[in-house]
N, C-alpha and C positions, 0 to 999 in steps of 0.2 A: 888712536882710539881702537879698542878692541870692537871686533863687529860682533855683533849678540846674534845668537842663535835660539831662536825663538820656535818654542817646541809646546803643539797647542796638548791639552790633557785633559780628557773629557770625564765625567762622570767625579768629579771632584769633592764629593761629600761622601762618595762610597768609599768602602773599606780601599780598595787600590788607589782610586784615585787621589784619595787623602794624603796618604802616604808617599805618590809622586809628588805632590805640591808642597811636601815637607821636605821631601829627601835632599841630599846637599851636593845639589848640581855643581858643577865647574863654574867658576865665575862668569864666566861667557854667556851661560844659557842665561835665558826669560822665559819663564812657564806661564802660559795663557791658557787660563780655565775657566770659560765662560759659565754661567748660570744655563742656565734652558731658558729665560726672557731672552737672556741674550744670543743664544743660540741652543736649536733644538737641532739634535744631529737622526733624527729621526726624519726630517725634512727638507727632503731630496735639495728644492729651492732652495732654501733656507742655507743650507751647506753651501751650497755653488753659489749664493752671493756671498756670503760669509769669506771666501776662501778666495773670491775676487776682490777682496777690501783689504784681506790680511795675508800675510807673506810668511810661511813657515819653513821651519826646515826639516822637520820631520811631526807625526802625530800618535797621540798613544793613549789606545780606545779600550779603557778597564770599563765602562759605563755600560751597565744589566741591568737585565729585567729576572733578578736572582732567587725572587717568591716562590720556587723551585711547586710547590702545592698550591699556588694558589693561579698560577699559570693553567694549570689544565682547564679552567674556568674564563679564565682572565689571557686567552690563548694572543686575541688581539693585540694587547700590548704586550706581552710576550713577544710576539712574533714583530713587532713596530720596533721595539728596542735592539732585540737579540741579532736582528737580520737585517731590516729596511736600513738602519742605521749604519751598519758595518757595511755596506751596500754602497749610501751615500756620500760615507768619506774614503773608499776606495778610490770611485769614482773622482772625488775630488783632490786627492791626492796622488790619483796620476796623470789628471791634468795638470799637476802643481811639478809633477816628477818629484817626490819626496815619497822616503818611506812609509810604512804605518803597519802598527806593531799593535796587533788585536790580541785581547786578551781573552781566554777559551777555557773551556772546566774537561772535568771529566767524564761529565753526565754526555758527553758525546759518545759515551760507550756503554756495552748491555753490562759491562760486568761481569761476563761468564767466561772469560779469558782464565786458565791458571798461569799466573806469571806476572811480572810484571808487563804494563802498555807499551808499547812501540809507539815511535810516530806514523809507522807505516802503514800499521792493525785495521784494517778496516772498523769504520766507525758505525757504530746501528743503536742512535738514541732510544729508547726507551718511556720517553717522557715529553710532554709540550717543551718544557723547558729545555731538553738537548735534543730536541728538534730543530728547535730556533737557535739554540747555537751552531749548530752546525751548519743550517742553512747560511748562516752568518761568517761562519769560516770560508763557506763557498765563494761565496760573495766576494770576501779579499780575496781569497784568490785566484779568481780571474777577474777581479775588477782591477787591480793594482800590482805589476808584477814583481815590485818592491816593497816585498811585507814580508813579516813574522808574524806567525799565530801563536802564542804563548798559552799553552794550557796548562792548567792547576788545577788545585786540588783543596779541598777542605777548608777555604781561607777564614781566617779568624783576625781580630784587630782591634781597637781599640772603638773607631766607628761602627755606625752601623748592626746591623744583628747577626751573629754565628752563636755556632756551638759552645765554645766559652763562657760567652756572658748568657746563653741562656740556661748551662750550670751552674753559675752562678747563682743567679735569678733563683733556680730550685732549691739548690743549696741552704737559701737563706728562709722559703715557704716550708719545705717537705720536709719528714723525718724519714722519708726512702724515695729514692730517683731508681726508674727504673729504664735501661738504656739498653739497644742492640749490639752484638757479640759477634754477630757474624757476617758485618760490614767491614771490610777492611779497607786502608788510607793512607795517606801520609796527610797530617796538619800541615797547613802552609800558612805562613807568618806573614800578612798582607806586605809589609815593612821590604819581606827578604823580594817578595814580588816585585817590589817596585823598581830594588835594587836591580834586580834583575832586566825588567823593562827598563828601566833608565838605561844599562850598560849595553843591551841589542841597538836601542835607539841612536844613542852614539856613534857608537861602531857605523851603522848605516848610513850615519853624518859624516860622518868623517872620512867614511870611504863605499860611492856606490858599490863596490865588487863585492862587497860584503853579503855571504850566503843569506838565503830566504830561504819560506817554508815553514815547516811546522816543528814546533819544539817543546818536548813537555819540560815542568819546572814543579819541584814541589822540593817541600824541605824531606830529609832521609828517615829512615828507618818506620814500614810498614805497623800497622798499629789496627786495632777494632777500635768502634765508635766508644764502648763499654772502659778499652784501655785507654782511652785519650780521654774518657772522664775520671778516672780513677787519676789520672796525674795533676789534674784540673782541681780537683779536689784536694790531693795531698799540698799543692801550694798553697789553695783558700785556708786550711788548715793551720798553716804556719803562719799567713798571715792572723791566727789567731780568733779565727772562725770555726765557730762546733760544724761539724759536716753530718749530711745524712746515709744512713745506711745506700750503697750502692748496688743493685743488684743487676744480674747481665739478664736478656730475652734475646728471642729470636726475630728474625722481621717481622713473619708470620704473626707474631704475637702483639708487636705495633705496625698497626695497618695505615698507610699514609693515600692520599688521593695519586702524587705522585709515586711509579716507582724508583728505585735507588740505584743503584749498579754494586751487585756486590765488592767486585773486586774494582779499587779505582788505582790499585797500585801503578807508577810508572815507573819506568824505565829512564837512568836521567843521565846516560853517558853523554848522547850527541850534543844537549846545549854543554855540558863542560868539554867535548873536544872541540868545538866550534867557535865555542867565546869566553873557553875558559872559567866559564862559573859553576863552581862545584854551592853544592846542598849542606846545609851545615843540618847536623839532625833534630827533629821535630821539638824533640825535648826540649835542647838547649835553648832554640828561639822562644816555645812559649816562657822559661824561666825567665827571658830577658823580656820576654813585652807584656808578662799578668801582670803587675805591680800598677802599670796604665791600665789596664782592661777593667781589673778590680777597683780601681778606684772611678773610673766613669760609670758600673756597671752598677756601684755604691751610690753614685749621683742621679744615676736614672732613678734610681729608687726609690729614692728622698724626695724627688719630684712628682712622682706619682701620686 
């Protein structure tokens, strides 16, 4: 009999972690994705008995506190999620000696970089919300010295709320959507995400010598907020939907409680020398995952 490799995945209703518990592991594996009744990973205890009952062999912590605006208010659980958490199953996973492959954004940086992110860039949040992540990066790494920090960028998905389905959403109210120009990104396709986190996890499985550290991940080709709506649209279109007049603004001009980081570009050699996974470009994933997005985002709506 084959022995199962049982690989715990937190945050299972979010746009990442949805898409772990769907992705099409190796036969071997067993994916354990507790609810929060069943385990709250915010809670130091709670983990460390949890982790003395179950036996894994690696863990992969996409689960945020991602209300990016509404954190600057809401700082507490912000900071409970983003950090306490990645904190508590460090901890518990290097008691366990098992990897753990935390999931990071971009909001860890101001954005006033020209070029694209390094992993090496020094990081200066800007906002509660990449405060607490970052405090949360710290955390794995010196709580666990068998980890990956995976950070991204823009993620959109069929779960959940992103940018996507809230063009959508406007697409089908407004006769003009008016969106910023001088943000720029890469979209990252939560899907490609997971693939990704799945294949570091492994590797780590399979072989402790396997490099740690920080790695950024997002699908290719740079884009503004303004651009990545205009292709949002030309799909909703074809699927046969009147679209609304687009037009670009400046930040300035949409003032948010959070700030944004202009530039969240990264730099994505090291994870493809490292583990071999190259970016496939932004366009092409969202062409392959709106036809879901649009059709859930159709569902919410009708439910309303």
């Amino acid at each position: 009999m084959v022995p199962r490799i049982r690989i715990l995945v937190t945050g299972s209703t979010g746009q990442v972690g949805s898409e772990l518990c769907r992705y099409e592991w190796p036969t071997a594996v067993e994916i354990v994705s507790p609810c929060r009744t069943e385990l709250d990973i915010a809670d130091p205890l709670a983990v460390s008995s949890y982790f003395k009952k179950n036996e894994f062999a690696a863990v992969i912590n996409p689960a945020a506190y991602t209300a990016v605006d509404r954190a600057e208010t809401d700082d507490v659980t912000a900071w409970r999620v983003n950090a306490i958490a990645p904190a508590a199953l460090a901890k518990a996973t290097r008691h366990a000696n098992i990897p753990l492959v935390q999931i990071s954004t971009d909001y860890v940086f101001d954005g006033k970089k020209i070029g694209p992110y390094r992993e090496d860039d020094p990081i200066c949040p800007v906002s509660v919300y990449g405060a607490s992540k970052a405090a949360g990066e710290l955390a794995v790494r010196t709580g666990n010295p068998r980890h990956v920090i995976l950070r991204t960028s823009w993620v959109y998905s069929a779960a959940g709320s992103n940018f996507v389905k809230t063009v959508i959403r406007l697409a089908a109210d407004r006769p003009q959507i008016r969106v910023v120009d001088d943000q720029i990104g890469c979209p990252t396709a939560a899907v490609d995400i997971a693939a990704a986190a799945a294949r570091i996890a492994l590797s780590m499985v399979a072989d402790p010598t396997t490099p740690n550290g920080i790695y950024h991940f997002s699908n290719s080709e740079p884009v503004s907020w303004h651009g990545f709506a205009q292709e949002i649209l030309r799909h909703y279109a074809r699927a046969g939907h009147k679209i609304p007049q687009l037009e670009p603004i400046s930040t300035t001009e949409y003032p948010t409680p959070a700030k944004r980081p202009a530039n969240s570009v990264f730099a994505l050699s090291k994870i493809e020398q490292t583990y071999g996974i190259q970016a496939r470009p932004w366009k092409s994933a969202l062409a392959e995952t709106f036809p879901e997005i649009c059709d859930k985002a159709k569902i919410l709506r009708e439910c309303e």
